[in-house]
N, C-alpha and C positions, 0 to 999 in steps of 0.2 A: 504494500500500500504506500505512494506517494504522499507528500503532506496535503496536498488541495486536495483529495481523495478525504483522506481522514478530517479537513476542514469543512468540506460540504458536511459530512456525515453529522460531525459535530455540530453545524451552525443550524443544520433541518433539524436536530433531534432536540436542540434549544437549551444545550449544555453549557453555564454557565457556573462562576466561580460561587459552590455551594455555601457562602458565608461569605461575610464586608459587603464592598461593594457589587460585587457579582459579575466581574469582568468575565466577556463573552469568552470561553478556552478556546476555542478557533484563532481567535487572536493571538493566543501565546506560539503558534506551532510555528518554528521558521527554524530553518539551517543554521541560525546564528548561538542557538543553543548548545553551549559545551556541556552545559551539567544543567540536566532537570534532577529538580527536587522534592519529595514527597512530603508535605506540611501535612506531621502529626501532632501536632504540637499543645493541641486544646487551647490557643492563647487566653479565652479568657477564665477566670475562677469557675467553678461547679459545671462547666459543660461537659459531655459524656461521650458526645457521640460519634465523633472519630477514632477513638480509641476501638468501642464497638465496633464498631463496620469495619477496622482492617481487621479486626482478631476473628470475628464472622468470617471475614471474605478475604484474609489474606491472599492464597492464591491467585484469586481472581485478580486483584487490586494489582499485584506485583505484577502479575502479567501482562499488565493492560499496560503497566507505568512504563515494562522494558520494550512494549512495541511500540509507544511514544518517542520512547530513545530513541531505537533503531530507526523509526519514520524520521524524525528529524535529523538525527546521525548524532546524537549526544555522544560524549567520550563516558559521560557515567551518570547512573543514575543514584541520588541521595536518597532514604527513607530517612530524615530528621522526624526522631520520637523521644519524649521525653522517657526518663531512665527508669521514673516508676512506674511504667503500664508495663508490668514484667509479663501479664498475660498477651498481650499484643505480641510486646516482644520474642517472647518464646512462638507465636504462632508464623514469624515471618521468619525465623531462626528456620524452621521445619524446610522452609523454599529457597532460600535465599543463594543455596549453592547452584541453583537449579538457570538463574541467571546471572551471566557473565558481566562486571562492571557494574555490579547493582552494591551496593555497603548499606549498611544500616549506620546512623550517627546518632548515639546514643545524645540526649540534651538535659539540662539541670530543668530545676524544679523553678522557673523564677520566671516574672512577665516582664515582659511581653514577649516571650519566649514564639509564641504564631505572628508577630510582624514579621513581614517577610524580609524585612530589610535587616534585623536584626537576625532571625532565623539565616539567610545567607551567607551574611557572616559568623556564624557559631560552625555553620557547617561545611563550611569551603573557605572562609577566610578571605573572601569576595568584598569590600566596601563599593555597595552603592550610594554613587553619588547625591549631595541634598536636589530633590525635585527629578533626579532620574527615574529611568525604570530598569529591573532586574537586566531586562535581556540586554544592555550596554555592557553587563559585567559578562556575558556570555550564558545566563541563569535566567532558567522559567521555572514558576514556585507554581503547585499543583494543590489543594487539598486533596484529604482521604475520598471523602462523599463525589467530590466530582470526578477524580480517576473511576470510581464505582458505576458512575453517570454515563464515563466515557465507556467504561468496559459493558454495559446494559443497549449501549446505540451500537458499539461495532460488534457485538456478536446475535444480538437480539432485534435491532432495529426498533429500541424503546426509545421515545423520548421522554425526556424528564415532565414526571408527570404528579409527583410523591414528593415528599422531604420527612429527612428524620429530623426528631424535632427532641429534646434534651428536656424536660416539663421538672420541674425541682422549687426545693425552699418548702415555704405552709401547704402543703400536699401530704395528705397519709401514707400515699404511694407513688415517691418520686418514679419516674419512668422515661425512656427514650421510645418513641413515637413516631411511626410512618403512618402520615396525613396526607391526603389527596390536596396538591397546591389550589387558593380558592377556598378552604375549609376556614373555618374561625378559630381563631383562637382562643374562645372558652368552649371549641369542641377539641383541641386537642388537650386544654387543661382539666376537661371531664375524665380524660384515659387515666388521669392520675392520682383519682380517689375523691373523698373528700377533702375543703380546704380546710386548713387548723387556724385560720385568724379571720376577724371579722374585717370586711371593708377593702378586702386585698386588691395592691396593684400587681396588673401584670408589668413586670421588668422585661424587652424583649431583646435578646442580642447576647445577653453577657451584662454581668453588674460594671466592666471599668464601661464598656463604649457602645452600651444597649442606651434605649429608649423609653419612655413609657407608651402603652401599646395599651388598645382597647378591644374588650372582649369581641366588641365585633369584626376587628380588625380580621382581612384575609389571610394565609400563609399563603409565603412568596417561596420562590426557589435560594432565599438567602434568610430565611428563618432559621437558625441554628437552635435556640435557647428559649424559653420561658421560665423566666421566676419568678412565683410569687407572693409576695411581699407584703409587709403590714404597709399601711399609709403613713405610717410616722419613723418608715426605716430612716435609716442613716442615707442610703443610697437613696430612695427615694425625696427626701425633702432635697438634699443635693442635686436632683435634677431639677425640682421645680423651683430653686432658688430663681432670683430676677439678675439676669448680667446688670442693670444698673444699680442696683443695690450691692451688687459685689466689688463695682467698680469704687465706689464708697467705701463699701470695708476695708478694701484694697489699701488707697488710701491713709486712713486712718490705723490700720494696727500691722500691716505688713512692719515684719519687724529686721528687713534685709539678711537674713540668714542664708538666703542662698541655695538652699538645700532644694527648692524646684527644680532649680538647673545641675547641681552638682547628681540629680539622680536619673536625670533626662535620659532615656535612653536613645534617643538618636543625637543627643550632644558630646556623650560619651562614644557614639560610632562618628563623630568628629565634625555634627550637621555642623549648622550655624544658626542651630535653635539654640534661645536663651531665655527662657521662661522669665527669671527675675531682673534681666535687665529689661524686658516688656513690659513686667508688672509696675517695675519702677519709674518706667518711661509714661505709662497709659494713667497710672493713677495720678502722678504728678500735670497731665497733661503738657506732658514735656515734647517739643518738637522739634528740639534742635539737632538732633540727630535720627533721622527715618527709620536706618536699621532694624532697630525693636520691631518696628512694625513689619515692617517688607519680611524679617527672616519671619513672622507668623508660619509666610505661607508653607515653611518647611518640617513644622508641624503633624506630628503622626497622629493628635489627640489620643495616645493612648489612655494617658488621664491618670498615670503617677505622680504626676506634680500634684493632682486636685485632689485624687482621692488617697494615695501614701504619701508622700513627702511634707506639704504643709503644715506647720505644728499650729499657725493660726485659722486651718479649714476654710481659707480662700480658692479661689476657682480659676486659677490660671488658664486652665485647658478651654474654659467654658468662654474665657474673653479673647484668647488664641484664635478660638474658632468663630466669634463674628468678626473678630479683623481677615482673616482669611477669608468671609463671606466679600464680604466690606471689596477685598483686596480683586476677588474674581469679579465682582458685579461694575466695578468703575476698571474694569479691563486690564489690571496691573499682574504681569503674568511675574513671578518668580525669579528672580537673575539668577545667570548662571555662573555658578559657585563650585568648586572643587571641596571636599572634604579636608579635612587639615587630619594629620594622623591620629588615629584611634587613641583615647587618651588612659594613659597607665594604669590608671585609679580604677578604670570601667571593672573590671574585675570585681574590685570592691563594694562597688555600690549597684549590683544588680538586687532587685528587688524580691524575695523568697514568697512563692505563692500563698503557703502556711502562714506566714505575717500578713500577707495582703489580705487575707481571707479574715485572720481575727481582725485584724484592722474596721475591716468594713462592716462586722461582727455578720459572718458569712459563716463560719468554723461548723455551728450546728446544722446546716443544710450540706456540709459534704456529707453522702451518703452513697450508698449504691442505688443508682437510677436502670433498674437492667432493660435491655433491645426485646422491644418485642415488633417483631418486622413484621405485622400481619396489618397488611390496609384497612382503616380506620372509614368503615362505611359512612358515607354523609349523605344528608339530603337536598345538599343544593352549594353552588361554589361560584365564588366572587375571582373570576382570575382577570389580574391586572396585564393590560398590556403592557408595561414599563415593570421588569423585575430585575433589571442589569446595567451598567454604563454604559450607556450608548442611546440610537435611534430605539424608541416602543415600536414594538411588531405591527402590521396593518390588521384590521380584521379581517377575515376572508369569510365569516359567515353571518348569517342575519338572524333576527329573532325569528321565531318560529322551526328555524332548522333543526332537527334532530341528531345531532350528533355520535360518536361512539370514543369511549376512553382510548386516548394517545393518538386522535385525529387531530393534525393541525385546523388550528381553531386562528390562528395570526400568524402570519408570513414575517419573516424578517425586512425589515425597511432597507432602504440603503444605506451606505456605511453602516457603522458595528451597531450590528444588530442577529437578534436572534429566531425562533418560532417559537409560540407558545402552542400548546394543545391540554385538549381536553385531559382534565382526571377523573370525569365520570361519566360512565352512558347517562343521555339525558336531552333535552328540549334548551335551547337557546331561547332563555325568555328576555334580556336584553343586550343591548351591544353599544355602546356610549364610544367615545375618542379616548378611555381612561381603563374601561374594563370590559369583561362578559360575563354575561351571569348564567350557569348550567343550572336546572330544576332537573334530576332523577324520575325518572319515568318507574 
């Protein structure tokens, strides 16, 4: 198989980066790839379901990752996993002789361990540059779920039509969950028992760099996580804080210690991010030097500055990210900057998940969430046509049409863009510029 061969494949079956932003994986596949690498990493606290699905499917998974090599001509392929998914690990131990140029790179226990930009360098020693991407370094970064994705279109001719979904926190039975994309999210938080607090939010993405999400909201093909939470969590009032009120606090009690940037993890791979000299620049409404602001844009928002580092619980991350709104919307792109050498200390001040977790007082919801892969019957689904970066898919069919699960329902647009289809037999009851809605017959 050629790469445009495996890109068609990939872009009709509407395989996309299964978590973040959902960059189309069609787009990752070019000859320019020395080292593909397999993101197991769980980046953020209490999600589950990577580790699952390669210990399920390891075979599968590795196989699929060494014909991606081969289709592109990689010199090697990485499975970066962290060190304590010893069940994973011993399940990809069992194959791993079985392909030539494939290693396993065993990883610590510390976040943002799944950025990819940090992930690349743990595991190849690769520094991508501030505002680059991977493949400049010679490196395309894969999750577990979407090699799964790809391995389901190139031997099955399935398009992604399901997400496993990680449901955890006030639940009596945490659980990992394959949901028809389009289903709601207090139907996948029903697989997971009853809840144990009154008034709960759902958290959706991961506690450092989730959302708050409403039960009616649909699952996309970048739903990883649901947790849910009292209303007066720690994490939760943190998100509903106001950036203008912070910018006040800011102000008033930041006490210059420094410790937002001395823990930054992409300042440490040598960006030209600098948390506390922004904060100190933004709150003072200081303008004599731009910097602060312009380097926002190189910003990972992981959100240790906001959510571990600060001893006065300011929100560095939160006012990073409308200057980076601020910075795209009046059309100011990024300058281009080189990395200044990896800084000695990084070592030091990597961030231990175990801390992260008491920190945010997360400790009592690590539990086991066990894979139950049996699709979660629904009676009706919201799928968006926007679930990826890039162009929303066109609709290709109208209300009234009667559809069948894994029919393309939206064609890919031009430029990056992908196909969405159905996840359930059913009736096209409407079609808007935004979503379709399937009713089950």
């Amino acid at each position: 198989m050629d790469i445009k061969e495996l890109q068609n494949i990939i872009q009709r079956c509407g395989v996309v980066g299964a978590g973040g932003a959902g960059f189309p994986t069609y787009a990752k596949l070019t000859d320019k790839a020395e080292i593909i690498l397999l993101n197991c990493a769980e980046c953020e606290p209490l999600l589950k379901l990577h580790r699952q699905v390669l210990e399920q499917h390891a075979y599968e998974i590795m196989k699929t990752f060494y014909m991606i090599a081969e289709t592109v001509g990689a010199k090697e392929a990485v499975i970066g996993i962290k060190e304590s998914y010893k069940k994973t690990i011993d399940a990809l131990r069992q194959h791993i002789e079985e392909f030539p140029n494939m290693r396993i790179h065993l990883l610590q226990e510390v976040y943002p361990m799944g950025d990819e930009v940090v992930l690349i360098y743990e595991a190849t020693g690769r520094v991508v540059r501030p505002g680059g991407l991977p493949i400049e370094q010679g490196v395309a970064v894969f999750n577990v779920e979407t090699v799964f994705n790809v391995y389901r279109a190139v031997e099955f001719n399935e398009p992604v039509e399901d997400k496993f979904i990680s449901v955890v926190a006030e639940v009596s039975n945490p659980v990992t969950v394959r949901m028809p994309i389009g289903a709601t999210l207090d139907e996948a938080v029903a697989q997971a028992g009853a809840l144990t607090c009154e008034d709960p939010v759902y958290f959706v993405g991961g506690p450092m760099m989730g959302r708050i999400g409403s039960g009616s909201d649909p699952v996309t093909k970048t739903t990883n996580a649901i947790l849910v939470l009292p209303k007066d969590h720690t994490i939760v009032t943190k998100k509903n804080r106001k950036a203008s009120i912070d910018l006040k606090r800011a102000a008033s009690i930041c006490c210059q210690c420094n410790t937002c940037t001395d823990l930054c993890p992409r300042h440490a791979l040598g960006h030209p991010i600098d948390p506390a000299r922004f904060m100190r620049a933004a709150s003072n409404a200081d303008f004599q030097d731009m910097n602060p602001y312009i380097n926002a844009s190189f910003c990972s928002s992981c959100g240790v500055c906001e959510m571990f580092s600060c001893p006065q619980s300011l929100a560095p991350r939160t006012l990073l990210a409308d200057m980076k709104a601020g910075l795209r919307k009046g059309g100011i792109k990024p300058p281009a900057v080189e990395a200044v050498p990896v800084r000695e200390s990084r070592e030091y001040r990597k961030v231990p998940e175990e801390r992260l977790m008491a920190r945010l007082g997360l400790s009592k919801y690590d539990k086991e969430a066990p894979l139950d892969e049996r699709l979660v019957p629904v009676k009706k689904v919201t799928i968006l046509l926007s679930q990826h970066i890039g162009a929303p898919a066109h609709a290709v069919v109208s209300a009234g049409e009667h559809v069948k699960r894994g029919q393309m329902i939206a064609e890919p647009a031009q430029g990056l863009s992908v196909g969405i289809h159905a996840s359930i037999d059913g009736k096209v009851t409407e079609v808007t510029d935004r979503h379709i809605v399937i009713a089950a017959e």
